[in-house]
mmCIF file as Biopython writes it, N, C-alpha, C and O atoms, coordinates in Angstrom:
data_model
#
loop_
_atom_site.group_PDB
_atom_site.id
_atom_site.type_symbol
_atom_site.label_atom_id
_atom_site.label_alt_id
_atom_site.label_comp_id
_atom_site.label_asym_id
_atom_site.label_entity_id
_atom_site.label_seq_id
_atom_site.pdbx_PDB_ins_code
_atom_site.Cartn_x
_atom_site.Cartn_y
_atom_site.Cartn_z
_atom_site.occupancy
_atom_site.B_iso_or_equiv
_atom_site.auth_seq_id
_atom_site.auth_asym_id
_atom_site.pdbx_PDB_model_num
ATOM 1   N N  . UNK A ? 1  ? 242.314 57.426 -18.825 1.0 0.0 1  A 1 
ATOM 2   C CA . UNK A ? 1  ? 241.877 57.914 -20.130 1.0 0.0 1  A 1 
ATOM 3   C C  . UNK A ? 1  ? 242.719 57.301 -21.257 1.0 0.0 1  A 1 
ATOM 4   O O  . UNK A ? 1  ? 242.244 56.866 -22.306 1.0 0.0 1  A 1 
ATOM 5   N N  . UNK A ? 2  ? 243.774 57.310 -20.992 1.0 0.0 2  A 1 
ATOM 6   C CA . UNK A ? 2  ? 244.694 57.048 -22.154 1.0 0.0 2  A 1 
ATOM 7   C C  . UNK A ? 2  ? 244.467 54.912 -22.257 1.0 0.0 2  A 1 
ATOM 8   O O  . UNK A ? 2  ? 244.837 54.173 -23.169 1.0 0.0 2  A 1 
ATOM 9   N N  . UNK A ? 3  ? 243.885 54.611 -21.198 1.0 0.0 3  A 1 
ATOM 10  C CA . UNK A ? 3  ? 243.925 53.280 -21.648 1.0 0.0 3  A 1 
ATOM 11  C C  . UNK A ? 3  ? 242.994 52.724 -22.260 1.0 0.0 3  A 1 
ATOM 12  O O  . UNK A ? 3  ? 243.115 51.610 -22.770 1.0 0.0 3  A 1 
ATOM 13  N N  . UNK A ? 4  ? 241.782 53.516 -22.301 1.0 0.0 4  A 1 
ATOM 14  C CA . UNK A ? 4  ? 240.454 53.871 -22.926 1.0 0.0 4  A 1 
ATOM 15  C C  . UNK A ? 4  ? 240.810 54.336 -24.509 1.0 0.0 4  A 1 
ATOM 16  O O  . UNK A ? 4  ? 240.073 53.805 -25.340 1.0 0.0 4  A 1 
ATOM 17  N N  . UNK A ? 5  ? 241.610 55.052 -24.928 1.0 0.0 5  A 1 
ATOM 18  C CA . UNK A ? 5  ? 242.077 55.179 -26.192 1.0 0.0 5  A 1 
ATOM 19  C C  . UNK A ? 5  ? 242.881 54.035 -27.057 1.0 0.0 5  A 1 
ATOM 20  O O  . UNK A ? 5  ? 242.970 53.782 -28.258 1.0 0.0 5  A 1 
ATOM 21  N N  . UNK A ? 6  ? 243.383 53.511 -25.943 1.0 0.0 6  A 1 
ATOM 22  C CA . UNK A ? 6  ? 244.404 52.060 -26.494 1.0 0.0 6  A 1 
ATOM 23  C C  . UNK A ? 6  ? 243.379 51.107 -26.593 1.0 0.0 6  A 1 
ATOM 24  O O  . UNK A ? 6  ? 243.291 50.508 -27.665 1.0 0.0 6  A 1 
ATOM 25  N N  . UNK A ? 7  ? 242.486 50.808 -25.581 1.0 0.0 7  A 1 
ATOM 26  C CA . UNK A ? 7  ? 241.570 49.993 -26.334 1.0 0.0 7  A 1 
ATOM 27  C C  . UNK A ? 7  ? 241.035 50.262 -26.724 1.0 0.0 7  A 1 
ATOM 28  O O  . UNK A ? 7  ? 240.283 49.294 -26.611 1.0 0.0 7  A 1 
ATOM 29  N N  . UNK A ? 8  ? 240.312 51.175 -27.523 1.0 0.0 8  A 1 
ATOM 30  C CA . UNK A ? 8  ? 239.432 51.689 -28.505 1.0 0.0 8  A 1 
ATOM 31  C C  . UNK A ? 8  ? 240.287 51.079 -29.632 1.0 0.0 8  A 1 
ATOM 32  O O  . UNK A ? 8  ? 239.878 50.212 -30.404 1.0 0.0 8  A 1 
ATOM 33  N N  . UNK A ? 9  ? 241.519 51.623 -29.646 1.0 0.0 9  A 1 
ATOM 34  C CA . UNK A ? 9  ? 242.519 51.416 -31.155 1.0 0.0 9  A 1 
ATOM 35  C C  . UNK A ? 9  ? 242.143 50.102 -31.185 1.0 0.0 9  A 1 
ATOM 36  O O  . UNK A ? 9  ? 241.077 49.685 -31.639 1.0 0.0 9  A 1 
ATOM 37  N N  . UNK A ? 10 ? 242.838 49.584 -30.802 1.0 0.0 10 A 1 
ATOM 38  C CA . UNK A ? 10 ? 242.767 47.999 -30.740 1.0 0.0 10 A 1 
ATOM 39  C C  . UNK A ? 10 ? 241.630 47.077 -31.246 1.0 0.0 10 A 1 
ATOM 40  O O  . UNK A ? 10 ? 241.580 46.084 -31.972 1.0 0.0 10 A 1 
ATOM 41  N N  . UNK A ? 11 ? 240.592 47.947 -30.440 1.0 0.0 11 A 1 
ATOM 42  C CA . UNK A ? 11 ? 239.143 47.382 -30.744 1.0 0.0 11 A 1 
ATOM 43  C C  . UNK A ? 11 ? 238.528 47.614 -32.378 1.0 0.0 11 A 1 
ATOM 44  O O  . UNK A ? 11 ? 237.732 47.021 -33.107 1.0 0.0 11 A 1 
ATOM 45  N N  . UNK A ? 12 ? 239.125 48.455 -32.443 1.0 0.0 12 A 1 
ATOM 46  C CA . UNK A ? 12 ? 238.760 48.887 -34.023 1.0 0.0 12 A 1 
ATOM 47  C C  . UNK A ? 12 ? 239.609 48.346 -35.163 1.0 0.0 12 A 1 
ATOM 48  O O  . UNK A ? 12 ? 239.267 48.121 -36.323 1.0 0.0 12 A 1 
ATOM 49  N N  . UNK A ? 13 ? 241.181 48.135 -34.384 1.0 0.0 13 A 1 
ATOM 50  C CA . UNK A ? 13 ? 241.968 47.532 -35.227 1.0 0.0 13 A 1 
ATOM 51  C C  . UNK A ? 13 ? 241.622 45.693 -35.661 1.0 0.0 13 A 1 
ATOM 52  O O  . UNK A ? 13 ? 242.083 45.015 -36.579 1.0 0.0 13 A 1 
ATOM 53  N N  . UNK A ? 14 ? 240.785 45.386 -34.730 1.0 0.0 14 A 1 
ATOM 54  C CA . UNK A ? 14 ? 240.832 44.018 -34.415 1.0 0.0 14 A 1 
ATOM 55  C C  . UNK A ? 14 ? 239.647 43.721 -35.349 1.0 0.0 14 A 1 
ATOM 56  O O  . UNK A ? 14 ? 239.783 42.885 -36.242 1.0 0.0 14 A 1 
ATOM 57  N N  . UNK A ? 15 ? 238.229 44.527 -35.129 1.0 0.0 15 A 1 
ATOM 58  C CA . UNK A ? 15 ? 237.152 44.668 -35.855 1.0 0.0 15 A 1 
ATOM 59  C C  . UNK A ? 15 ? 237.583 44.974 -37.234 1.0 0.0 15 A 1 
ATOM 60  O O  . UNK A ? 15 ? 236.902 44.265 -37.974 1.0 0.0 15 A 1 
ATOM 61  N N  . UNK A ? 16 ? 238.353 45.660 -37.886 1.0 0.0 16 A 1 
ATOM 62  C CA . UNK A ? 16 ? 238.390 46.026 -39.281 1.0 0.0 16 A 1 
ATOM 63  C C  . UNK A ? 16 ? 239.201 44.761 -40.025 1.0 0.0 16 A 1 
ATOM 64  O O  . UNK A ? 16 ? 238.933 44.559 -41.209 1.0 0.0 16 A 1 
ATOM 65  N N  . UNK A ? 17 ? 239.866 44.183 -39.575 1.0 0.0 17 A 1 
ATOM 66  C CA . UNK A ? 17 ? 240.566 42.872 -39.494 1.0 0.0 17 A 1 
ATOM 67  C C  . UNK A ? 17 ? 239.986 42.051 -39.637 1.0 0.0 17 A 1 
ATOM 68  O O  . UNK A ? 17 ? 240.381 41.294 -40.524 1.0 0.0 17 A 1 
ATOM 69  N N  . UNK A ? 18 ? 238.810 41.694 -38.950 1.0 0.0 18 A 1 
ATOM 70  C CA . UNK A ? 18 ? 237.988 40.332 -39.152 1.0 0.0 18 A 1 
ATOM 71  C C  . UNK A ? 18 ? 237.070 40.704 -40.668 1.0 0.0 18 A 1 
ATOM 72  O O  . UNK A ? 18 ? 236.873 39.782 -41.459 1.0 0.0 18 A 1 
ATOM 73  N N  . UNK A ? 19 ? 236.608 41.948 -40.939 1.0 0.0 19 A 1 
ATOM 74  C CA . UNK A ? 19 ? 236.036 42.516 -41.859 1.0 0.0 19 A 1 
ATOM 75  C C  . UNK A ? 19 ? 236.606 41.945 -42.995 1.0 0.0 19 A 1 
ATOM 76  O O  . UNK A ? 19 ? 235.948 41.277 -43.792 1.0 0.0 19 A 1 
ATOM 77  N N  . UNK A ? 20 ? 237.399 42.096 -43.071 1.0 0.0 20 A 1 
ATOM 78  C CA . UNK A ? 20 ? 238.599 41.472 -44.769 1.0 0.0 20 A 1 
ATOM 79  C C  . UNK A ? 20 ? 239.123 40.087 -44.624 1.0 0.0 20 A 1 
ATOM 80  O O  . UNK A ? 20 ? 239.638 39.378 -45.488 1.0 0.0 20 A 1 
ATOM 81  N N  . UNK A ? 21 ? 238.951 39.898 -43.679 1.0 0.0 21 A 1 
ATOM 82  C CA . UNK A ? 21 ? 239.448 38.213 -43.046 1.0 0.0 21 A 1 
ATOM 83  C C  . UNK A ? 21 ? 237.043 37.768 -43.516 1.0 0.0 21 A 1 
ATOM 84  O O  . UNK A ? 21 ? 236.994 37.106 -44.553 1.0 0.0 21 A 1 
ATOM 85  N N  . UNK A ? 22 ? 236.304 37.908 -43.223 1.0 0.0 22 A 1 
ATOM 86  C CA . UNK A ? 22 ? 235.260 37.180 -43.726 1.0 0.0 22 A 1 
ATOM 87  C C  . UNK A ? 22 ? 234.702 37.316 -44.686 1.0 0.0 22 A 1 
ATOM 88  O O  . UNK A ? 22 ? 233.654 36.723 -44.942 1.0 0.0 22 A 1 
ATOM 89  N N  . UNK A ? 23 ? 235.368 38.265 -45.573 1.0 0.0 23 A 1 
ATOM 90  C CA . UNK A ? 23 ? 234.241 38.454 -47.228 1.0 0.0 23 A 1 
ATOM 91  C C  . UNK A ? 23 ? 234.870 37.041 -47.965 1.0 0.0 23 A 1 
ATOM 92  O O  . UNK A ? 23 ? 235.847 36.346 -47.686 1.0 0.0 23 A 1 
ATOM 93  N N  . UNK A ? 24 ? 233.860 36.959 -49.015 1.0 0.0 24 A 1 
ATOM 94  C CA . UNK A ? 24 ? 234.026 35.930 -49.638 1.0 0.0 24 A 1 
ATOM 95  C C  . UNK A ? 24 ? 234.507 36.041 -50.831 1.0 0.0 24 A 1 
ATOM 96  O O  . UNK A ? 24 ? 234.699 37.163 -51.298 1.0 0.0 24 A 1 
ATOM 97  N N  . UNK A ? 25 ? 234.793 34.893 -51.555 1.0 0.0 25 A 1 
ATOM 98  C CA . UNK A ? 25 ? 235.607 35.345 -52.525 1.0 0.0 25 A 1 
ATOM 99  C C  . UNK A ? 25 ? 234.647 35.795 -53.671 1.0 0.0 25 A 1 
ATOM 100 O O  . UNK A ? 25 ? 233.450 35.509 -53.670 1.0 0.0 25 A 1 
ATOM 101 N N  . UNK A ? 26 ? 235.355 36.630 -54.794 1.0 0.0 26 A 1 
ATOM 102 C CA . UNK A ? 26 ? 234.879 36.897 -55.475 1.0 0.0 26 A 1 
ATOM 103 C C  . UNK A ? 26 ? 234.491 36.058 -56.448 1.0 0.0 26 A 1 
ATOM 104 O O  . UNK A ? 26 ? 235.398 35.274 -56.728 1.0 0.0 26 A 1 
ATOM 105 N N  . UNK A ? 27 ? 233.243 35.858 -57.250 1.0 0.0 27 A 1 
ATOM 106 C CA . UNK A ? 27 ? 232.468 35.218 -58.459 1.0 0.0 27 A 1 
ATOM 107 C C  . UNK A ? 27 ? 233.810 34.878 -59.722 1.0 0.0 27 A 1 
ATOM 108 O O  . UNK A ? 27 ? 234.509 35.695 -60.321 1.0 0.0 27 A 1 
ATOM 109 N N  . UNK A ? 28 ? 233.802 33.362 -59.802 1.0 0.0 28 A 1 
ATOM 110 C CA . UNK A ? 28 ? 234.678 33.369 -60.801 1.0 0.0 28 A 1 
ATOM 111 C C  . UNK A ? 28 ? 234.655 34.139 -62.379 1.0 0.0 28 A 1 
ATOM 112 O O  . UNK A ? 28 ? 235.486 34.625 -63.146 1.0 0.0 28 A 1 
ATOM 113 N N  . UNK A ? 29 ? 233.353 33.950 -62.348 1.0 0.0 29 A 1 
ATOM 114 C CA . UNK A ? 29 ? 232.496 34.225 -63.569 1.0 0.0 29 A 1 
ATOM 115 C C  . UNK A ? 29 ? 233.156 35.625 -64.255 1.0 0.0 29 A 1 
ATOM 116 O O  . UNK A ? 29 ? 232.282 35.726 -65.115 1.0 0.0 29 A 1 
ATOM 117 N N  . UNK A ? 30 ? 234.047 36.792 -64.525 1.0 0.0 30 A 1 
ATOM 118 C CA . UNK A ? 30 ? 234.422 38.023 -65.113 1.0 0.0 30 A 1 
ATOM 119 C C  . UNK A ? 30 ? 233.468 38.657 -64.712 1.0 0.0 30 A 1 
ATOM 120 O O  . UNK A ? 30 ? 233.459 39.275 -63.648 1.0 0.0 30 A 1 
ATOM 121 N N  . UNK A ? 31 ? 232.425 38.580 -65.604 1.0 0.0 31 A 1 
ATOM 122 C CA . UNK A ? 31 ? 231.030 39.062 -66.043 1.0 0.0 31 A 1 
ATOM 123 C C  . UNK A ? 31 ? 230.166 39.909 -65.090 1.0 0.0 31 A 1 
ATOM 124 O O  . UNK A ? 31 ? 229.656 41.022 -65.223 1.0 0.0 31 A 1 
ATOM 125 N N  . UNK A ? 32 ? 230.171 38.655 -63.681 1.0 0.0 32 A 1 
ATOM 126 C CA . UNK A ? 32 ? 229.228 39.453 -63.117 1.0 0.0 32 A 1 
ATOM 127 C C  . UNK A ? 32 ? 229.972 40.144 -61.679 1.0 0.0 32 A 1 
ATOM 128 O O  . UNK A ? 32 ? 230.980 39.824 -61.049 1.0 0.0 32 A 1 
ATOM 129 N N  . UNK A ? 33 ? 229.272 40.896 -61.558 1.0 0.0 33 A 1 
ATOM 130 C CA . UNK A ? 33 ? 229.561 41.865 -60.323 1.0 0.0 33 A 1 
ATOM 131 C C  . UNK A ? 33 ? 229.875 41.922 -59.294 1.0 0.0 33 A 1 
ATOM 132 O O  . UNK A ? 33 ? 229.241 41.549 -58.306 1.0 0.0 33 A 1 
ATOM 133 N N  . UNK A ? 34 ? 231.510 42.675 -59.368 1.0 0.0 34 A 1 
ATOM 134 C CA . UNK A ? 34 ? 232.431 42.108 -58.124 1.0 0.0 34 A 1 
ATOM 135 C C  . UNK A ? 34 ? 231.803 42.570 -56.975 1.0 0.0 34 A 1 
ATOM 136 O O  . UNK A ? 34 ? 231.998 43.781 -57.078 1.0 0.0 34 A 1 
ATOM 137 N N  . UNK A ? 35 ? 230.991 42.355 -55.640 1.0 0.0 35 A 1 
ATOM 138 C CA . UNK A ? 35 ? 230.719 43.121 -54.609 1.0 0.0 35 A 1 
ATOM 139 C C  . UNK A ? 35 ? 230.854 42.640 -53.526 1.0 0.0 35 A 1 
ATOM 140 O O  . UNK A ? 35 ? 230.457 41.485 -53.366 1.0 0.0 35 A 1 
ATOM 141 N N  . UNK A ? 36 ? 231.671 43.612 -52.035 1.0 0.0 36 A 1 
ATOM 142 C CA . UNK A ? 36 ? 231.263 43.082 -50.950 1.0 0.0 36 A 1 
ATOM 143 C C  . UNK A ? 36 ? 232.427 41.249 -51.241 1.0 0.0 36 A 1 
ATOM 144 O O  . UNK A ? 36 ? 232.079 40.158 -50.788 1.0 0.0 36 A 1 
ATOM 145 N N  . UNK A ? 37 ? 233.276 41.413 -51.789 1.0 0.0 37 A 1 
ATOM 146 C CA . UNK A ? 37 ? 234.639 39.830 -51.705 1.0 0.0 37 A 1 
ATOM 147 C C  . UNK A ? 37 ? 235.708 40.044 -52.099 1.0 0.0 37 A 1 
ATOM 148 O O  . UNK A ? 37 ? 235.805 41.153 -52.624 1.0 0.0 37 A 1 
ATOM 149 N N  . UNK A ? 38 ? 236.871 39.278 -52.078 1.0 0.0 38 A 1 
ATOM 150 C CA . UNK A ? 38 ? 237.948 39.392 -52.017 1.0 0.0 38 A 1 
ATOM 151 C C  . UNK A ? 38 ? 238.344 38.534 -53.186 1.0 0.0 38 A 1 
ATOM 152 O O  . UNK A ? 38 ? 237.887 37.391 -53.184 1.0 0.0 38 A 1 
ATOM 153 N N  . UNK A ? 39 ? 239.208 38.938 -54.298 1.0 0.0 39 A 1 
ATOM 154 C CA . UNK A ? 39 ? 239.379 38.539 -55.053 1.0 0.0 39 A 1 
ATOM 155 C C  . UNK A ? 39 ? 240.329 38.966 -56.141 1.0 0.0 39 A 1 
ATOM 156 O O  . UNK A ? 39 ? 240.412 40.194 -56.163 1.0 0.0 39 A 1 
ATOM 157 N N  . UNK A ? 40 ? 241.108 38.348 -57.091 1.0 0.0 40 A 1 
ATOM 158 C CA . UNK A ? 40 ? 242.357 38.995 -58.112 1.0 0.0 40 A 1 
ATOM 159 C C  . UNK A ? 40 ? 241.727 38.826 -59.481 1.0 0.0 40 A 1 
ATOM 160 O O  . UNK A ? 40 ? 240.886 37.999 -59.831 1.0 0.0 40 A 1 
ATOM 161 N N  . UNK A ? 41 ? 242.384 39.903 -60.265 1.0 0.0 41 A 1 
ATOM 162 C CA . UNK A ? 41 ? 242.448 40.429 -61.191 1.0 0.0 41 A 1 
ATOM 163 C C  . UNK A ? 41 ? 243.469 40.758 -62.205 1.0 0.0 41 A 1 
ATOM 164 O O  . UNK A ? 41 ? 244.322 41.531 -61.770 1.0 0.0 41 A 1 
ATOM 165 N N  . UNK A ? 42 ? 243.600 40.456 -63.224 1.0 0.0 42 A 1 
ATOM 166 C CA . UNK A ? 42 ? 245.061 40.310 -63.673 1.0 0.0 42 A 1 
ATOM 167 C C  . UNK A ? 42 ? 244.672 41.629 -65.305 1.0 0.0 42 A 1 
ATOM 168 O O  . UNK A ? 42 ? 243.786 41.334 -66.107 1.0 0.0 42 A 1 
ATOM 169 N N  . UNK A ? 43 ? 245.277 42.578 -65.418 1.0 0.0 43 A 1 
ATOM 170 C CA . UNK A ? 43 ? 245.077 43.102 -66.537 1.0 0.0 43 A 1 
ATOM 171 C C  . UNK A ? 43 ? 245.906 42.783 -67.823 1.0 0.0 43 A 1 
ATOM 172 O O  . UNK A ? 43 ? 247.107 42.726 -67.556 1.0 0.0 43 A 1 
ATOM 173 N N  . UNK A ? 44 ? 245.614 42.552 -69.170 1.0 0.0 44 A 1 
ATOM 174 C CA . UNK A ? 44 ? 246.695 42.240 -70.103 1.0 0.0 44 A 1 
ATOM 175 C C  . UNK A ? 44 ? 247.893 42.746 -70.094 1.0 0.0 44 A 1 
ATOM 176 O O  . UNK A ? 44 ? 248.978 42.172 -70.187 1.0 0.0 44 A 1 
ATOM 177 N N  . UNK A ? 45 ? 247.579 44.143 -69.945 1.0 0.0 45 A 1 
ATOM 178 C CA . UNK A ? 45 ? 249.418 44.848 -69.826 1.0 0.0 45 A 1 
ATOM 179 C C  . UNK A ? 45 ? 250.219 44.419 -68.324 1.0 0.0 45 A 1 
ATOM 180 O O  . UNK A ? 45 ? 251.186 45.049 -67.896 1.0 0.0 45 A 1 
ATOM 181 N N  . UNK A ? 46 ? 249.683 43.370 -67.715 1.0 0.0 46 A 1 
ATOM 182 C CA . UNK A ? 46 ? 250.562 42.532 -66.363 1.0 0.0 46 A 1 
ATOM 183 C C  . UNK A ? 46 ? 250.209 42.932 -65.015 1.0 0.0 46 A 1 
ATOM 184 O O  . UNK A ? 46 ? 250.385 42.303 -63.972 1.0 0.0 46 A 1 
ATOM 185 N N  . UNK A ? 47 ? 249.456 44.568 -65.267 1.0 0.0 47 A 1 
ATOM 186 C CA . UNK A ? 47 ? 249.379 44.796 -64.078 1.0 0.0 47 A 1 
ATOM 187 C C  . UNK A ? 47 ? 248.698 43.957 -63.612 1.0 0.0 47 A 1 
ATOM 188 O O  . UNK A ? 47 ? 248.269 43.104 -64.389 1.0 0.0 47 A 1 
ATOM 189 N N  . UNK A ? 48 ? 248.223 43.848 -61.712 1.0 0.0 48 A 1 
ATOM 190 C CA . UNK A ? 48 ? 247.231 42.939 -61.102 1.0 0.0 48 A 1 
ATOM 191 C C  . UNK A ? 48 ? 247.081 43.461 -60.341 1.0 0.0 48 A 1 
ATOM 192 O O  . UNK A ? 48 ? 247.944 44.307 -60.107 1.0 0.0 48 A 1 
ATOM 193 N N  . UNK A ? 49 ? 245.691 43.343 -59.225 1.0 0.0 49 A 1 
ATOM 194 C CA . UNK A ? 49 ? 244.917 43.576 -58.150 1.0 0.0 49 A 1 
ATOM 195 C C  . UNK A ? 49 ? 244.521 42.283 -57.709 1.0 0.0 49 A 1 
ATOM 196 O O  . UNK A ? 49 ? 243.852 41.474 -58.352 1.0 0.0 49 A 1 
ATOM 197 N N  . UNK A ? 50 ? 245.131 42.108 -56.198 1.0 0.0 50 A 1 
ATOM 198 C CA . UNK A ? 50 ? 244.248 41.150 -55.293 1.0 0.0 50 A 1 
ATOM 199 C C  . UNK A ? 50 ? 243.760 42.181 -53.993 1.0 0.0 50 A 1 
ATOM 200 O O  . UNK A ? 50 ? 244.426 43.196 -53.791 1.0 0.0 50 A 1 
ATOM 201 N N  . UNK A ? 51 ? 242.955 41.973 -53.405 1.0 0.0 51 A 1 
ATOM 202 C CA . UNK A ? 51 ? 242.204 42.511 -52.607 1.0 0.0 51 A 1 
ATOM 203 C C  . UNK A ? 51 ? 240.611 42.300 -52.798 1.0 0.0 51 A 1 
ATOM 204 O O  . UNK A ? 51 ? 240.001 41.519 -53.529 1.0 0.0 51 A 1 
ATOM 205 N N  . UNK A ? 52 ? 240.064 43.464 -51.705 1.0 0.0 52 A 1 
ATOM 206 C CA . UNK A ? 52 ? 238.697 43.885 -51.605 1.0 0.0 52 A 1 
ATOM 207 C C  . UNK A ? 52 ? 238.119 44.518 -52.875 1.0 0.0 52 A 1 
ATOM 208 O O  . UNK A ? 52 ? 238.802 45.285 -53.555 1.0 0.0 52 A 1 
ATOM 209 N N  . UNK A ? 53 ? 237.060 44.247 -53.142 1.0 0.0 53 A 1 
ATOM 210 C CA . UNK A ? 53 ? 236.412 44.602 -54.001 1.0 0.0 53 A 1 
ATOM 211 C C  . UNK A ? 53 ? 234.861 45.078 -53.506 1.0 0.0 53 A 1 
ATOM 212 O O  . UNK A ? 53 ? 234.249 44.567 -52.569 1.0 0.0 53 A 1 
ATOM 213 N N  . UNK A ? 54 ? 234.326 46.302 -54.457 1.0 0.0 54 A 1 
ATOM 214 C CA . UNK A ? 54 ? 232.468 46.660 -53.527 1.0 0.0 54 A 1 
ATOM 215 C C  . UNK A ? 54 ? 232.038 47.288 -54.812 1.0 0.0 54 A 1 
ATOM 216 O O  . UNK A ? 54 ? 232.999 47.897 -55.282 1.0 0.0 54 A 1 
ATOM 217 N N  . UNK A ? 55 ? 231.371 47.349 -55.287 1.0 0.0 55 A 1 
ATOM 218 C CA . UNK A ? 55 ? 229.928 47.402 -56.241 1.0 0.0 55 A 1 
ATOM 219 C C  . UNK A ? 55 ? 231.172 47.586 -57.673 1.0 0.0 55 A 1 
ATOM 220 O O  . UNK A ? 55 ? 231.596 48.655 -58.111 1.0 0.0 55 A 1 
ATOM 221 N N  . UNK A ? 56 ? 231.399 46.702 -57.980 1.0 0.0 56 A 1 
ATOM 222 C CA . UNK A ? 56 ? 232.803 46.339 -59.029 1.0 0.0 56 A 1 
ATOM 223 C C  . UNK A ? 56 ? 234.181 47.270 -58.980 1.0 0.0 56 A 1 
ATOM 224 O O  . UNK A ? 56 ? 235.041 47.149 -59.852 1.0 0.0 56 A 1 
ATOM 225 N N  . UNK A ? 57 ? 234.286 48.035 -58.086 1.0 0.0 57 A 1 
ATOM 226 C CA . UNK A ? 57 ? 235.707 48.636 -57.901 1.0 0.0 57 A 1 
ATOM 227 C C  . UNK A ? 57 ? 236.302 48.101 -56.935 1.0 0.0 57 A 1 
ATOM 228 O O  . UNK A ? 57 ? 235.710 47.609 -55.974 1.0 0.0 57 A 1 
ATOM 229 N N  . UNK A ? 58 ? 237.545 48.134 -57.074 1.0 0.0 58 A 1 
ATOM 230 C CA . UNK A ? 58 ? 238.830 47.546 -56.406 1.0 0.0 58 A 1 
ATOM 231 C C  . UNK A ? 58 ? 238.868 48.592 -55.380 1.0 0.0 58 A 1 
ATOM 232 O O  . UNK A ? 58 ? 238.548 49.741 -55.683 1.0 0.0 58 A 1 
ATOM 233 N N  . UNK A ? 59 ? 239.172 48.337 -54.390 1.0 0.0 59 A 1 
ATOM 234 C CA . UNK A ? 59 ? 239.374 49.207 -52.950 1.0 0.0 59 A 1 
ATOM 235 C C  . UNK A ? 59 ? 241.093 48.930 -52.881 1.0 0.0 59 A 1 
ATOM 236 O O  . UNK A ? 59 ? 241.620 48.104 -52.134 1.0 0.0 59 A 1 
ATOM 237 N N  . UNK A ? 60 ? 241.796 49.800 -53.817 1.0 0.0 60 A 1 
ATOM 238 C CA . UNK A ? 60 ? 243.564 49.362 -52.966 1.0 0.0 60 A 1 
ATOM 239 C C  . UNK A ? 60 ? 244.468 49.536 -53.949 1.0 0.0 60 A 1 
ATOM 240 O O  . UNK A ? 60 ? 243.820 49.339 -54.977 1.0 0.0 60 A 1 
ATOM 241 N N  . UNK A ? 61 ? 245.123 49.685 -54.125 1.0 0.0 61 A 1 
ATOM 242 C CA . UNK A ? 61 ? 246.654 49.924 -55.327 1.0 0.0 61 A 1 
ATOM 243 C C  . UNK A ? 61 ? 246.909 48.303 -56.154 1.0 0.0 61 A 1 
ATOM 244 O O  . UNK A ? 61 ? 247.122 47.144 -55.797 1.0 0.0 61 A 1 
ATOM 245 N N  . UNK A ? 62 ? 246.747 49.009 -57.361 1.0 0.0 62 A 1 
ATOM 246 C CA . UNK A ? 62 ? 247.413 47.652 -58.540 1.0 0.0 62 A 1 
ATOM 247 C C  . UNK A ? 62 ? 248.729 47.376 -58.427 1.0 0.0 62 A 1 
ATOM 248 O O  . UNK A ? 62 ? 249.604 48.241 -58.449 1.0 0.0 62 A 1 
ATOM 249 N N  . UNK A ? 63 ? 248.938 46.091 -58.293 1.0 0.0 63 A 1 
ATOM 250 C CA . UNK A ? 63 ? 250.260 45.949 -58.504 1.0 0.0 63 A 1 
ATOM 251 C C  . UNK A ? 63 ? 251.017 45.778 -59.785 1.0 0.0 63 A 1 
ATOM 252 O O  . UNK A ? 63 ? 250.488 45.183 -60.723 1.0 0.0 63 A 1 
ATOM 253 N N  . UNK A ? 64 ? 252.343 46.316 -59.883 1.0 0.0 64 A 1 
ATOM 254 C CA . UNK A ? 64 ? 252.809 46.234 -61.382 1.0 0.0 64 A 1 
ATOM 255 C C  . UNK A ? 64 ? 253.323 45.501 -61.617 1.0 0.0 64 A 1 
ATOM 256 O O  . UNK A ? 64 ? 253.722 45.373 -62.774 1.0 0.0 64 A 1 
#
């Protein structure tokens, strides 16, 4: 049983991994609509976001 749980983890760890490892990058363009890619963001006051992005929100913590 318990080795059935380790690979489950694994299996899911490995799958969610390739997930963010194949989106594409995000549209250079500002304008249009971040979805479903991976891509940075820089705000005037310095903060920034690189990561995932899905129907124009950032999925993850800004960096300062």
């Amino acid at each position: 049983m318990q080795k059935i749980v380790v690979l489950s983890l694994y299996l899911l760890l490995l799958f969610s991994a390739s997930l963010s490892w194949g989106l594409s990058p995000c549209p250079s363009d500002k304008e249009a609509v971040w979805t479903n890619c991976y891509g940075t963001n820089t705000w005037p006051d310095g903060r920034k976001y690189v990561g995932e992005w899905k129907d124009d929100e950032f999925l993850g913590e800004i960096n300062d």
